[in-house]
PAZAPA-4460 file (N, C-alpha, C; in steps of 0.05 Angstrom, whole numbers, plus 32768, in hexadecimal, padded with zeros to 4 digits):
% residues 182
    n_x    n_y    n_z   ca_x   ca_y   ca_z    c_x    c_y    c_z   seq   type   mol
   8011   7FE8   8000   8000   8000   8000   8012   8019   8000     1      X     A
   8012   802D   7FF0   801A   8041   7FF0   8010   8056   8011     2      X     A
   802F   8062   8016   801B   8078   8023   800D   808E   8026     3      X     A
   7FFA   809B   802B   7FEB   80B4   8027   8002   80C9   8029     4      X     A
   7FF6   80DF   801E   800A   80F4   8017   8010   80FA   8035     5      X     A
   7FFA   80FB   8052   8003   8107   8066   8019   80F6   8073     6      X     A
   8020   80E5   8065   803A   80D3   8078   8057   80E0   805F     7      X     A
   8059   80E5   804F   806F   80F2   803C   8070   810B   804F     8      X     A
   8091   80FE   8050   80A7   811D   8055   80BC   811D   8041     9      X     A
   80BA   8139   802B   80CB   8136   801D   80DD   8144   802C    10      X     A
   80FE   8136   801B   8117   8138   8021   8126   813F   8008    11      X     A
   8136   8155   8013   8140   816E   7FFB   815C   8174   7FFE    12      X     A
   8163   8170   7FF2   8187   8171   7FEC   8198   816D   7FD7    13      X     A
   81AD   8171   7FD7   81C3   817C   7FB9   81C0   815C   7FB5    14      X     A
   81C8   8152   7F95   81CE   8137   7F8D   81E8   813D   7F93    15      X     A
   81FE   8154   7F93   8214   8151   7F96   821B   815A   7FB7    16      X     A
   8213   814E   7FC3   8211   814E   7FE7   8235   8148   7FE2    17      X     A
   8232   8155   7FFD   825C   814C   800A   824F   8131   8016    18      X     A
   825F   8122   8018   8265   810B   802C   824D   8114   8049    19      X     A
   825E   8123   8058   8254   8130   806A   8230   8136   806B    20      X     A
   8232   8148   8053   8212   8141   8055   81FF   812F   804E    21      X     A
   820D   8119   803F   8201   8105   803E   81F7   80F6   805B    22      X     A
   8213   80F5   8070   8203   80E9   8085   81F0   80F6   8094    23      X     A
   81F1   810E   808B   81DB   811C   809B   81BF   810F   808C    24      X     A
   81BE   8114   8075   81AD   8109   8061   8199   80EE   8071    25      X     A
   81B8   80DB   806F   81B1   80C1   8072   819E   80BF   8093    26      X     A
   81A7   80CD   80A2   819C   80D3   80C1   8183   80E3   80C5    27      X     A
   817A   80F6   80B3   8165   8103   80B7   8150   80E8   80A2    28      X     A
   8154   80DA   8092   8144   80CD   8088   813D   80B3   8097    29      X     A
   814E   80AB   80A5   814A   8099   80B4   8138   809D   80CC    30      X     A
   8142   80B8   80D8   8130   80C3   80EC   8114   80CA   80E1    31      X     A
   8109   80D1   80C9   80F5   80D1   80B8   80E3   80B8   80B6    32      X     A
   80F6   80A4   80B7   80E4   8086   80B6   80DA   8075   80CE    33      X     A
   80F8   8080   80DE   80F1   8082   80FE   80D1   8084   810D    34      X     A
   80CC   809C   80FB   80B6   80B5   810B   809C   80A2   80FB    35      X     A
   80A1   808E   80E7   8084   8084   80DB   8083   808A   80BF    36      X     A
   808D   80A4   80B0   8087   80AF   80A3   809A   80A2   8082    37      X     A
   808E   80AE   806E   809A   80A2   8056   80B1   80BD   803F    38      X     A
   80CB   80B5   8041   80D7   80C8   802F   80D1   80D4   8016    39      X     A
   80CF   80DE   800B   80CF   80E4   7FEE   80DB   80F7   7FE8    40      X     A
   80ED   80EE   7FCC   8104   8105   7FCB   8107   8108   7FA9    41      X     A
   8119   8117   7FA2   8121   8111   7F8A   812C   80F7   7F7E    42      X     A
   8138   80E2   7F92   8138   80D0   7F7F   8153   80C4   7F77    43      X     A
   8169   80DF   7F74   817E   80D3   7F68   819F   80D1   7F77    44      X     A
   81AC   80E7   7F77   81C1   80D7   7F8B   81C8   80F4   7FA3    45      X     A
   81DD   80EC   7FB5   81E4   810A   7FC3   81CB   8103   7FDE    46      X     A
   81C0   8119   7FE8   81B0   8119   7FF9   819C   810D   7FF7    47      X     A
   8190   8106   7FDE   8179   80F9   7FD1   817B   80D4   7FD9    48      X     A
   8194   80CC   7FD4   8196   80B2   7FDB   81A3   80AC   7FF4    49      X     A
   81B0   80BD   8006   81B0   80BF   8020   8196   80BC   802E    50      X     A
   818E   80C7   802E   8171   80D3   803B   8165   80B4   8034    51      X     A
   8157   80A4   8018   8154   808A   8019   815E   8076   802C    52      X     A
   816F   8079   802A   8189   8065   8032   8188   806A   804E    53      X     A
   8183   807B   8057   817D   807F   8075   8162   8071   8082    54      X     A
   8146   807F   806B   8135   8071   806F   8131   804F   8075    55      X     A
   8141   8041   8061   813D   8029   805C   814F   8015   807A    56      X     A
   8157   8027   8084   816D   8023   8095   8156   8018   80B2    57      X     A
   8147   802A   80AC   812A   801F   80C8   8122   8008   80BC    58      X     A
   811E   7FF5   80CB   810C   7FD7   80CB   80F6   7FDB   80D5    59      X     A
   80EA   7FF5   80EF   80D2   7FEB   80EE   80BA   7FF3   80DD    60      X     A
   80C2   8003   80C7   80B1   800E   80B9   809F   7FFA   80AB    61      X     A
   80A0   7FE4   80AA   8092   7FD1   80A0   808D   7FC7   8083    62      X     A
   8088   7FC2   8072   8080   7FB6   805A   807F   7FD2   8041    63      X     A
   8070   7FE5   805A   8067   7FFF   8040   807F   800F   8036    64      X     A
   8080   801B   8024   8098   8029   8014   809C   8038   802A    65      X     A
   80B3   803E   8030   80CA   804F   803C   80D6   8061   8028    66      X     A
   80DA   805D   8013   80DD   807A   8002   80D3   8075   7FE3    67      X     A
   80CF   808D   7FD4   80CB   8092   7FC0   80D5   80AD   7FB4    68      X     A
   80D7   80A4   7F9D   80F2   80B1   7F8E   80E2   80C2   7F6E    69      X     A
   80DE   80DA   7F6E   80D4   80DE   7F60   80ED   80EF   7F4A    70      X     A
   80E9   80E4   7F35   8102   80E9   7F21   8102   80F9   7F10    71      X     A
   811A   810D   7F05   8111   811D   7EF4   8118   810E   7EDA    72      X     A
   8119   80F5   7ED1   811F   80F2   7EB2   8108   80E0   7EB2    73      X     A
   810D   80D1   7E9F   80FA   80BD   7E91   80FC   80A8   7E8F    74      X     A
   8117   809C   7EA3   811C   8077   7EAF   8110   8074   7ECD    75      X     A
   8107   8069   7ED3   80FD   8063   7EF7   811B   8056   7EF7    76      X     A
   8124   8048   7EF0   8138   8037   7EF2   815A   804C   7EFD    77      X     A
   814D   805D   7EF7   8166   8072   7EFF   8163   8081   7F20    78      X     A
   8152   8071   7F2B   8153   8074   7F4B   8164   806E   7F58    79      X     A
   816F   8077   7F6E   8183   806F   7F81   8171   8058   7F86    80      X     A
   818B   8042   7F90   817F   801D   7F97   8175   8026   7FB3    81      X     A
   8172   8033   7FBF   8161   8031   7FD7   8141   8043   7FD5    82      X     A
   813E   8043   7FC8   8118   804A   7FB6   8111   803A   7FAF    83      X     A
   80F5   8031   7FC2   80E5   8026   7FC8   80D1   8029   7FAE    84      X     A
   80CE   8044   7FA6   80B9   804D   7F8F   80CA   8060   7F78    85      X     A
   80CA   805D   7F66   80D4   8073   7F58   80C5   807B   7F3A    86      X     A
   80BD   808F   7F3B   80AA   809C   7F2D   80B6   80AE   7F1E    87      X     A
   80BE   80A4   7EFC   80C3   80C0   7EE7   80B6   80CC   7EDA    88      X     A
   80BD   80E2   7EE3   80B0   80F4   7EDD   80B9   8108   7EB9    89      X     A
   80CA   80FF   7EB0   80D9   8112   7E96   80DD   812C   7E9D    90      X     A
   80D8   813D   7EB3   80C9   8154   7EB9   80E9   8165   7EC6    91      X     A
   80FC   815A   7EC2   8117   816A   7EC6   8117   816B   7EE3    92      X     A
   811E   818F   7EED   8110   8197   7F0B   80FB   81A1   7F0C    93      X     A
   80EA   81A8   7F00   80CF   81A1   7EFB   80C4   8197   7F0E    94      X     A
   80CF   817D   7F0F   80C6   8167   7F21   80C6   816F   7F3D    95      X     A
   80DB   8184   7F54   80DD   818F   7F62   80BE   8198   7F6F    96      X     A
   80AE   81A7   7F5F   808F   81A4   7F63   8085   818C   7F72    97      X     A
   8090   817B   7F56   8079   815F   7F64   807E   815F   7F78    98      X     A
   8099   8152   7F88   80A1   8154   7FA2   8095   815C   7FB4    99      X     A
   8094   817F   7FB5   8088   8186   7FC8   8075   8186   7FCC   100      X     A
   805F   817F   7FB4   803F   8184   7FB1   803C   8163   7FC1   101      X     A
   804C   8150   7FBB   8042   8138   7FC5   8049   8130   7FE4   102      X     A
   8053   814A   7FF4   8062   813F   800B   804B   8154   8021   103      X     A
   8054   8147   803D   8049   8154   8057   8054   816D   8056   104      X     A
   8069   8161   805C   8082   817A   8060   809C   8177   8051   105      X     A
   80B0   8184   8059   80C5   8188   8046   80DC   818B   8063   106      X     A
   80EF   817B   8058   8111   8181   8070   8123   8185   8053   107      X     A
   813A   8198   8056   8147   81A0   8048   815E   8198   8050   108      X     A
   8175   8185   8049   818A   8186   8051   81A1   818A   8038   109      X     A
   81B3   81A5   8051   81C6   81AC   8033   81B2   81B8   8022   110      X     A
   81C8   81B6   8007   81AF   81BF   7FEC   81C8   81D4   7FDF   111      X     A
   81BE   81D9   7FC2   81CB   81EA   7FAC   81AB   81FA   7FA5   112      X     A
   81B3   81FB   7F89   8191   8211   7F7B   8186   81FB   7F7F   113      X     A
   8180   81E0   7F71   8169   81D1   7F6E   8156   81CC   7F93   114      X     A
   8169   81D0   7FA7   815C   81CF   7FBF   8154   81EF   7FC6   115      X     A
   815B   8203   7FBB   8152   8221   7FC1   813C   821F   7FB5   116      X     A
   8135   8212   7F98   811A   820E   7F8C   8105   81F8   7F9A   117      X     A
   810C   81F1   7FA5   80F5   81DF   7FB3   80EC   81E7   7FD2   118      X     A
   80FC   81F3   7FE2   80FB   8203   7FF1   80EA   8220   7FE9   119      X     A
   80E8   8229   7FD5   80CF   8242   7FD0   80C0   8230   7FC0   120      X     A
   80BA   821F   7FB3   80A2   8209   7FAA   8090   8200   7FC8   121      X     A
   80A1   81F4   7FE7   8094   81F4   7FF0   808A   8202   7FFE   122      X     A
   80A0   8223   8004   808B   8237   8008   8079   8249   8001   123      X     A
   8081   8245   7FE9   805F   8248   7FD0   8041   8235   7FDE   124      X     A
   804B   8222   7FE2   8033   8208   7FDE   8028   8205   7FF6   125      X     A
   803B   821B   8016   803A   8218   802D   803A   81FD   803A   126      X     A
   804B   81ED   8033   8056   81DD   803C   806A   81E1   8052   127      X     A
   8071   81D6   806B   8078   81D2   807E   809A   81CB   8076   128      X     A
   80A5   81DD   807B   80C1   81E4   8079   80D8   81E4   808F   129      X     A
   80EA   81C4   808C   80F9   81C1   80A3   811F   81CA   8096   130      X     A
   812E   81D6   80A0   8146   81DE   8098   815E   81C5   80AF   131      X     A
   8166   81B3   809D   8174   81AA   80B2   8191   81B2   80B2   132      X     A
   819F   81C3   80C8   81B1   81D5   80CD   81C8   81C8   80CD   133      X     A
   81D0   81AA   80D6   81F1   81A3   80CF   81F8   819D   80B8   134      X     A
   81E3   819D   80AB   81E9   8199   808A   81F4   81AB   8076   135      X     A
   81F1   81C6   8088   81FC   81E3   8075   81EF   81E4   805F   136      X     A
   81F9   81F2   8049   81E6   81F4   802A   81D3   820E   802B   137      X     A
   81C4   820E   801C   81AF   821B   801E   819B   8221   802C   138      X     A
   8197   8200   803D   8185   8202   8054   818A   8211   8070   139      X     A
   81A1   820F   8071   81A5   8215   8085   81A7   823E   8081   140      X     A
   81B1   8247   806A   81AA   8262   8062   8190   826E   806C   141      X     A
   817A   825B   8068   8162   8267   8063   8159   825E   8084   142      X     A
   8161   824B   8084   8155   8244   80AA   814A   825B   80AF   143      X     A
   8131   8259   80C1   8128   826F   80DA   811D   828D   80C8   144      X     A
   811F   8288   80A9   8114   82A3   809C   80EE   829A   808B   145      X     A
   80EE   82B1   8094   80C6   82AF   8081   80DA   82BC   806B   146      X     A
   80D2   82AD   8057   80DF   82B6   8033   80C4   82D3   8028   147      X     A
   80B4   82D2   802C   80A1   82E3   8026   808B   82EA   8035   148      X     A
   8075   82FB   8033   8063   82FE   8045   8046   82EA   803D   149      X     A
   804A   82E2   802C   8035   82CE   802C   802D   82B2   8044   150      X     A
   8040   82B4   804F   8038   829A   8067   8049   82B0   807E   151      X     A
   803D   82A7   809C   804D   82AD   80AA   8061   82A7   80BD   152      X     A
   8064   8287   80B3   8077   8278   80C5   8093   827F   80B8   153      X     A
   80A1   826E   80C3   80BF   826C   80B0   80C1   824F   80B7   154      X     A
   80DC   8249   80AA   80EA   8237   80A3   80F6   8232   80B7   155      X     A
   80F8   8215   80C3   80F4   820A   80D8   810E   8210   80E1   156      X     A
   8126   8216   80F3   8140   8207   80F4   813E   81EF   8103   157      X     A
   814A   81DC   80F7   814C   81BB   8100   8174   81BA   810A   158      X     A
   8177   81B5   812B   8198   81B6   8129   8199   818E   812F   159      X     A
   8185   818B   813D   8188   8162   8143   8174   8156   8134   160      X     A
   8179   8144   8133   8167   8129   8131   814C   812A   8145   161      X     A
   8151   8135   8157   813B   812C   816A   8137   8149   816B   162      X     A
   8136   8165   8165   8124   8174   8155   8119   816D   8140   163      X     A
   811F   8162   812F   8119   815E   810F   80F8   8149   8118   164      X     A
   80FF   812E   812C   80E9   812A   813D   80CE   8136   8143   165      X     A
   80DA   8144   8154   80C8   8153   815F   80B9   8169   8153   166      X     A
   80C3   8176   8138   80B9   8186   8127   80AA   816F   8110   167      X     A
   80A3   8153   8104   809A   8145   80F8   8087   8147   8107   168      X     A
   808A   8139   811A   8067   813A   8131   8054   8152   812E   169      X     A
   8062   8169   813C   8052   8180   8139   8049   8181   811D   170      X     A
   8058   8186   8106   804D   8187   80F0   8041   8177   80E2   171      X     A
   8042   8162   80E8   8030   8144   80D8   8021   8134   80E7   172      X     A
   8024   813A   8102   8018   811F   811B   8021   8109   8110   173      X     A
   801D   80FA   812A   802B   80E3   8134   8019   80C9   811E   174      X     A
   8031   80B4   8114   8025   80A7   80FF   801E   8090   8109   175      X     A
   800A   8081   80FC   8001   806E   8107   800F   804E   8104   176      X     A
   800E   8039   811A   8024   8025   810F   8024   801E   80F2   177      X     A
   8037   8009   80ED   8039   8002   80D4   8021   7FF2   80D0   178      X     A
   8012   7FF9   80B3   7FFD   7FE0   80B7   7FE7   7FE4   80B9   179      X     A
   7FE0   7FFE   80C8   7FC3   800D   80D4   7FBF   8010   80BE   180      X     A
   7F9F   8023   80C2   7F91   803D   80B1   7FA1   8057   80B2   181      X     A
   7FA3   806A   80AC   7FA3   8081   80C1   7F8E   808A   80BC   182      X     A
***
C-alpha cells in the first residue's frame, strides 16, 4: 500500500552533497522513518540517496515504502538502489514542484540552486519548512527567515535529530503503527 500524502516528508539536498552532508542526509532520513513517516525526494544521488539510505536503514517501518524517488528524466531505473518507488517524470527540475506538492512537509539538508528552488516552491505552496543546520548549504542560509509576506511563519531551524523529531510531530502528528488506517 502506498502512503497518503500526510505521511511524506520531502527531503531536499545538492546531488553533489560533501561526504559530510551526506551523513547528515543519511541521519535525518532515517530519523524520518524512525518518526513513521515516508521519504520522498528527488531520487538521484548526493543528499537524495543519503536521505534513502538512511530511511531504509529503519526495520520497523514495515512492508510499506520507506522512500520514493521522483525523477527528473525518463528511466525509473535511474533511481538511487535504495527507492522503494521511483517515478519519471521527463520533467527536468520541473519535477522539484512535484516533490513539494506531494509531501507533508519539506527538511532541507545542505543544497545548491536546485534546493533554493524547492525551498520557495514550498513556500509558495505553504508547506512546512524544516532547515537542517549541520548540513550548511543553503538551508542553513535561509534557517529562521519568512522569505516573503505571504505566510507568517519562517523556516524552521533544525540543529539535532531529536529537534528534527520533535518539529515532524508538531507539523504532521504522530503516525500510526505500521499496518493501521490512519
Amino acid at each position: 500500500m502506498f502512503p497518503p500524502r500526510s505521511q511524506l516528508i520531502a527531503v531536499i539536498g545538492s546531488g553533489n552533497a560533501t561526504p559530510e552532508q551526506g551523513l547528515h542526509a543519511r541521519e535525518v532520513g532515517r530519523s524520518i522513518a524512525e518518526a513513521g513517516f515516508t521519504v520522498i525526494c528527488g531520487g538521484l544521488t548526493g543528499v537524495m540517496s543519503a536521505a534513502c539510505q538512511g530511511a531504509q536503514e529503519d526495520a520497523s517501518s514495515g512492508p510499506a515504502p520507506r522512500t520514493v524517488a521522483i525523477l527528473p528524466g525518463n528511466d525509473p531505473d535511474a533511481a538511487n538502489p535504495w527507492s522503494d518507488v521511483s517515478i519519471a517524470t521527463g520533467m527536468g527540475h520541473a519535477r522539484n514542484l512535484v516533490i513539494v506538492l506531494s509531501a507533508r512537509a519539506v527538511v532541507a539538508v545542505g543544497g545548491e540552486s536546485g534546493t533554493l528552488s524547492e525551498i520557495a516552491h514550498a513556500w509558495q505552496e505553504g508547506r512546512p519548512i524544516a532547515a537542517y543546520l549541520p548540513a550548511g548549504g543553503w538551508s542553513s542560509r535561509v534557517a529562521g527567515e519568512c522569505l516573503d509576506g505571504k505566510r507568517s511563519d519562517r523556516i524552521e531551524p533544525i540543529a539535532t535529530l531529536d529537534e528534527l523529531r520533535v518539529w515532524l510531530t508538531r507539523i504532521a502528528g504522530p503516525t500510526p503503527p505500521p499496518g493501521s488506517a490512519k
